[in-house]
C-alpha positions in Angstrom: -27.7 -50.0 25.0 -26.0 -50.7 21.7 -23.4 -48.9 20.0 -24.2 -46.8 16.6 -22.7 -45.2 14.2 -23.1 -41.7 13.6 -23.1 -40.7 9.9 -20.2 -39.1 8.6 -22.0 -35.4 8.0 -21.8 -35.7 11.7 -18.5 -36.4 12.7 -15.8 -33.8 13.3 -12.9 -35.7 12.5 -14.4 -35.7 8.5 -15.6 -31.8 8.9 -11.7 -31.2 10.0 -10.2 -33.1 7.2 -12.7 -32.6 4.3 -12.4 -28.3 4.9 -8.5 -29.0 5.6 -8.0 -30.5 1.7 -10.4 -28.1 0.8 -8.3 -25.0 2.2 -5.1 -26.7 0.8 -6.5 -27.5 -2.3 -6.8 -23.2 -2.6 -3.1 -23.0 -1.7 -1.7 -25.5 -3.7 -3.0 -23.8 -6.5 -1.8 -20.4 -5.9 1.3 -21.8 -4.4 2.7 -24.2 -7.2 3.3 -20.8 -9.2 5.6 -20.2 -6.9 6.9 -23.8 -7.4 6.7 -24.4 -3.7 4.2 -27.2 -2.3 1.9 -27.0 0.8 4.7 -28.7 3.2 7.3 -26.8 1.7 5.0 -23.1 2.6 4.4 -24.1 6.2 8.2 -24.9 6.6 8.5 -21.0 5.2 6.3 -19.4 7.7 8.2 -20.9 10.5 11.5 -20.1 9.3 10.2 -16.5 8.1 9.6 -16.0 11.9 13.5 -16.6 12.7 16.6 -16.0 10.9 17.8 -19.9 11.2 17.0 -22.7 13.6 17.5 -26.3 14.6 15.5 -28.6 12.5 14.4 -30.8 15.3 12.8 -27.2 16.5 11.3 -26.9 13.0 9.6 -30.1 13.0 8.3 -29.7 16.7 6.4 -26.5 15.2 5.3 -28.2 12.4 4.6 -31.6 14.3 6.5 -33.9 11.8 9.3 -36.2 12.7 13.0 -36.0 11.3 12.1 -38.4 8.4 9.4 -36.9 6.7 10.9 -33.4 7.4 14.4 -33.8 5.5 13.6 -35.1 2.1 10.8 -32.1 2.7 14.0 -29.3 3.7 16.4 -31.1 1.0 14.0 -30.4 -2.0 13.6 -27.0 -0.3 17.4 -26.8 -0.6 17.5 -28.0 -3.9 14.8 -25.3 -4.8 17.1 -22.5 -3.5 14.9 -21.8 -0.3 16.7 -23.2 2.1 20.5 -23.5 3.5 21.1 -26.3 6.0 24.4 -26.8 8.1 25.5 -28.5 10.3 26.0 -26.4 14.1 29.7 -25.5 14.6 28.7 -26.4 18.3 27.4 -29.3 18.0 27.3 -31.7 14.9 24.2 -33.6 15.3 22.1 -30.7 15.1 21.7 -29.3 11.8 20.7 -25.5 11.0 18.2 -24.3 8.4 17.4 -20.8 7.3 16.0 -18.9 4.5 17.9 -17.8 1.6 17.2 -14.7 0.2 15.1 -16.4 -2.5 13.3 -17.5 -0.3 12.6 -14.3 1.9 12.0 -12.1 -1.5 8.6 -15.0 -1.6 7.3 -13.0 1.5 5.1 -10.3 -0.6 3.6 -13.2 -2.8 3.0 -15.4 0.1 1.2 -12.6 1.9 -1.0 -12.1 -0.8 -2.0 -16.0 -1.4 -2.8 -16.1 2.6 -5.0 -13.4 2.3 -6.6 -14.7 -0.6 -7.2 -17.8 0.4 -8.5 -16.4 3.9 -10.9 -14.1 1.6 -12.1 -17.2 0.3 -13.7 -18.9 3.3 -16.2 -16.3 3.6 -15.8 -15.8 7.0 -15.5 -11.8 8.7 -12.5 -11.3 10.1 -14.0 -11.8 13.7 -15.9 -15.3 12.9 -12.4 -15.7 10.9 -10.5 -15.5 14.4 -12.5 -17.4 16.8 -12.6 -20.5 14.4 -8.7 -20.2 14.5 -9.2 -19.7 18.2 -11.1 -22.8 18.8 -9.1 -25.1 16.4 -6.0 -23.8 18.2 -7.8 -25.0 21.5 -8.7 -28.2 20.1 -5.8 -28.9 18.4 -3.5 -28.4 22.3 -6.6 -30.3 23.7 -6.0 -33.4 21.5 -2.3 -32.7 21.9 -2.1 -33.0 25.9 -1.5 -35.8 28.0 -4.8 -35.6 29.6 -6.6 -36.5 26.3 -4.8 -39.7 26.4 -6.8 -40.3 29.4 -10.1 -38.8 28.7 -11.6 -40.9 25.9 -14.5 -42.7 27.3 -16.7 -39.6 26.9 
């Protein structure tokens, strides 16, 4: 039995990442009138969800490591979105939280995530179980047993 290839209309890993810079591409847009990149807008929506937190905690929810996140949270900072600090408890950790710049964004941000959800096409019940899946694939990939499992 030989090996093939199977053409790239046919592979997951390209239908993931073509519709992923397809649904950035839509946020981008909208969101550079709010002078904020794509990055920068999933940093907001996990600091929108607390009033401040650790950064390592930040980048565990956003699955990006210390050195790609801070040059990402200083230009946030820079921007006004952000304040970082250092914990009175504990130097090494650094807090961030929204400023409230960055927290009067929440209306406009609201209103590009539903536009750009409008724009998939997709009813709000095909709409959830793709998130549903994707959020199953995505832990699948994630966990230790996948490491394991490859020789499918």
């Amino acid at each position: 039995m030989t090996n093939t290839l199977s053409p790239i209309d046919e592979r997951l890993c390209f239908a993931l990442y073509s519709t992923s810079q397809a649904i950035i591409k839509k946020y981008k847009k909208s969101l550079a009138k709010l002078s904020m990149t794509y990055p920068q807008y999933l940093a907001y929506l996990v600091l929108s969800e607390q009033d401040t937190m650790i950064v390592k905690d930040l980048g565990k929810a956003l699955y990006l490591d210390s050195a790609t996140l801070t040059p990402l949270l200083k230009r946030m900072e820079q921007s006004g979105l952000v304040t970082r600090q250092r914990a009175s408890d504990d130097e090494r950790k650094v807090m961030i939280s929204l400023t409230p710049k960055a927290k009067a964004l929440h209306d406009d941000i609201a209103t590009i995530q539903k536009d750009v959800a409008c724009s998939t096409g997709l009813a709000p019940e095909r709409f959830q179980a793709l998130l549903s899946q994707l959020h199953d694939l995505n832990q699948q990939l994630r966990s230790p047993q996948a490491e394991t499992s490859i020789n499918h």
